[in-house]
C-alpha positions in Angstrom: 44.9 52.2 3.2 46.5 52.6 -0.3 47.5 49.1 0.1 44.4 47.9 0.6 43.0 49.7 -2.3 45.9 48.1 -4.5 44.8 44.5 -3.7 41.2 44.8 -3.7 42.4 46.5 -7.7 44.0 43.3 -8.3 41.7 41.0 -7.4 38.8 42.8 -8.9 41.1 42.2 -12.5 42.4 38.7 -11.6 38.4 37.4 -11.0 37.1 35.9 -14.5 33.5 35.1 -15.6 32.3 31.6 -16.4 34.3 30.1 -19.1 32.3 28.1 -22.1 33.5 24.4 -20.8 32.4 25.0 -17.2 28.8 25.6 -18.7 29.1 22.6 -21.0 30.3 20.3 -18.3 27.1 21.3 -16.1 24.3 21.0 -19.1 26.2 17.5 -19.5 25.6 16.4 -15.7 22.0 17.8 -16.2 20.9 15.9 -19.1 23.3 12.9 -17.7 20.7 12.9 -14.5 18.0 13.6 -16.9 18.5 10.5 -19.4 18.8 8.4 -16.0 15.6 9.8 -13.8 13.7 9.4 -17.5 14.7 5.5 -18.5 13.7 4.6 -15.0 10.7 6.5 -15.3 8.4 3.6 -15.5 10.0 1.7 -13.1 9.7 4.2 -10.4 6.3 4.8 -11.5 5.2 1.1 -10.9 6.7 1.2 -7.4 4.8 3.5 -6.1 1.5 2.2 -7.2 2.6 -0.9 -5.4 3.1 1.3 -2.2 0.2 3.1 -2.9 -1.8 -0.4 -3.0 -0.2 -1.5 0.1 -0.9 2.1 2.2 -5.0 1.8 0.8 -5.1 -1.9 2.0 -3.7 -1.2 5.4 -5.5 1.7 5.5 -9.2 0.2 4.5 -8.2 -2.2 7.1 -7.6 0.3 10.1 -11.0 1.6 9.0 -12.8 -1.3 9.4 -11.0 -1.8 12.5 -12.6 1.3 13.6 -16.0 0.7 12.6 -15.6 -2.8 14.4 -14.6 -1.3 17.6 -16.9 1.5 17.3 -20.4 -0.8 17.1 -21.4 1.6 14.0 -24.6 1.1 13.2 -26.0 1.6 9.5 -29.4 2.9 8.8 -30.2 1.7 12.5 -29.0 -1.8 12.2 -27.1 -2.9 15.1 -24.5 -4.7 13.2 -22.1 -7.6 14.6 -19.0 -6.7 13.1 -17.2 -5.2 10.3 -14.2 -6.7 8.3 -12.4 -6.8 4.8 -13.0 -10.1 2.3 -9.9 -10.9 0.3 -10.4 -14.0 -2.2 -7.8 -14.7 -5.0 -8.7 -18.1 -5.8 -9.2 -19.1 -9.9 -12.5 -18.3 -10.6 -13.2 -15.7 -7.2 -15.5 -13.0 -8.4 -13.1 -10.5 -6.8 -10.0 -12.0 -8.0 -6.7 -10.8 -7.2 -7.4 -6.8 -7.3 -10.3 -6.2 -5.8 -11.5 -6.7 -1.9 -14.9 -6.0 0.0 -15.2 -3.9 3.3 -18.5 -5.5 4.4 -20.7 -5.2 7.6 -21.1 -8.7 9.2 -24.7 -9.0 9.8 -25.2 -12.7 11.3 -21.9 -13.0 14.0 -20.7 -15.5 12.1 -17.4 -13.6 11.9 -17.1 -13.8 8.4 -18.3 -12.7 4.8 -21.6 -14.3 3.2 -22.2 -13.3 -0.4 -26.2 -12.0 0.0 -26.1 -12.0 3.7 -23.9 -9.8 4.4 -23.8 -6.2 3.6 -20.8 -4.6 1.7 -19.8 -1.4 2.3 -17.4 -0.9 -0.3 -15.7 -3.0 -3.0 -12.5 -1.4 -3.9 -10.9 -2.1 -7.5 -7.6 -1.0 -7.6 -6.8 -2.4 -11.1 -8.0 0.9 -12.7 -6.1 2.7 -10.7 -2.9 1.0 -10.1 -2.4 -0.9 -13.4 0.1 -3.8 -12.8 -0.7 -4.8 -9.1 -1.9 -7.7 -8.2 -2.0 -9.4 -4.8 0.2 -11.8 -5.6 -0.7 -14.6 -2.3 -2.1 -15.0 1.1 0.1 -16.6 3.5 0.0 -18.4 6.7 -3.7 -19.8 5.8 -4.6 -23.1 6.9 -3.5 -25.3 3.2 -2.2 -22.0 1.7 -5.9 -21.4 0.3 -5.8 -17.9 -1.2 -8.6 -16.1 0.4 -8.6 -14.4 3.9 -11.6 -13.1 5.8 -10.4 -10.4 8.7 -13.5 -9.7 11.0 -13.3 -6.9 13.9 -16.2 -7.5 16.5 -17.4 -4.9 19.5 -17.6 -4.2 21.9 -14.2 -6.4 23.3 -11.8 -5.9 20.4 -12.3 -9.2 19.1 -10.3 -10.2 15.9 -11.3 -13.3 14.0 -8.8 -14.0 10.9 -10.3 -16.9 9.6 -8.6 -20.0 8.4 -5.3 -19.5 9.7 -2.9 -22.1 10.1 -2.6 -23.7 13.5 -0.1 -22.1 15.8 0.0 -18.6 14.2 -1.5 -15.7 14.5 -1.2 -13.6 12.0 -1.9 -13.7 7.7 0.1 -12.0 5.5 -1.1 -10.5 2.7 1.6 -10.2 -0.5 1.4 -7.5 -3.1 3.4 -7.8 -6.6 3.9 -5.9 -9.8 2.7 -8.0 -12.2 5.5 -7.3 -14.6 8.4 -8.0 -11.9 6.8 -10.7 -9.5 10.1 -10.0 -7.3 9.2 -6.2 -6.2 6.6 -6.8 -3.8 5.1 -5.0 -0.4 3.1 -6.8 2.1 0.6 -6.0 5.0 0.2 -8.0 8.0 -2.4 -8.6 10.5 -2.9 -10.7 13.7 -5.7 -11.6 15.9 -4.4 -8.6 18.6 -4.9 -6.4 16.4 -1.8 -4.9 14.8 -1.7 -3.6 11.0 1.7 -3.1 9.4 3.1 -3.0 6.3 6.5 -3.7 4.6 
């Protein structure tokens, strides 16, 4: 027992406090990690508005899926269809960050400007400064618009214009500043909405 007391004596004296240089090494590594996290600030900042962009798309397009599938009617209007408008072209009133949800009124399985009604026009420019999307792909000539059309009662998916033999668009996001980071959403005719 006294030898027990002894020890825990001398290692009670032999424990020392914090010295000076450990607590300078370890306000170092902070501000190291700080300097880093703050130079990429921006950087990091314009990648997740371009995954933000990419999660609103795919998710405005799940909604109009459901809407589609659903027959929803507005203000008692037994509508045809619903879908999501994407033109990009030179010149395209909607240009390349902005997209319609609209009700198709006609069956014709696509947007007409006056005919059909829009739900929503969303304008992510605002709030996603420096996203663009960038190109539609796997439409017939590589024209840069896309018209995805979801019809009840049968889930019916029309994508229109796509090029023969495939079924499915892609749709590319960018940051304008760095046309290399970019996210995109896919869609085919059975239905399926993913992103990458």
């Amino acid at each position: 027992m006294v030898f027990t007391f002894i020890f825990v004596l001398k290692n009670k004296k032999s424990e020392k406090g914090i010295t000076l240089i450990e607590i300078l090494v370890v306000i170092f590594i902070i501000a190291l990690f700080s300097g880093i996290l703050v130079t990429d600030f921006p950087k990091i900042k314009r990648q997740f508005a371009l995954t933000r962009v990419v999660h609103k798309m795919s998710q405005d397009l799940r909604r109009a899926q459901d809407m589609g599938f659903s027959g929803q009617w507005i203000e008692g209007v037994a509508l045809k269809g619903y879908g999501v408008y994407i033109d990009i072209r030179l010149g395209s009133v909607l240009g390349p960050k902005k997209y319609i949800i609209y009700a198709d009124m006609n069956e014709d399985k696509k947007y007409i400007a006056g005919t059909d009604n829009i739900i929503e026009t969303i304008d992510f420019g605002q709030a996603e400064a420096g996203v663009i999307i960038d190109r539609i792909m796997n439409t017939k000539d590589d024209q840069q618009w896309v018209d995805i059309n979801f019809q009840p009662p049968n889930p019916d998916i029309t994508i229109t214009e796509l090029s023969s033999g495939l079924n499915r668009v892609q749709i590319i996001f960018a940051i304008e500043s760095e046309p290399l980071k970019e996210r995109m959403v896919f869609v085919n005719t059975s239905g399926l909405i993913e992103t990458k």
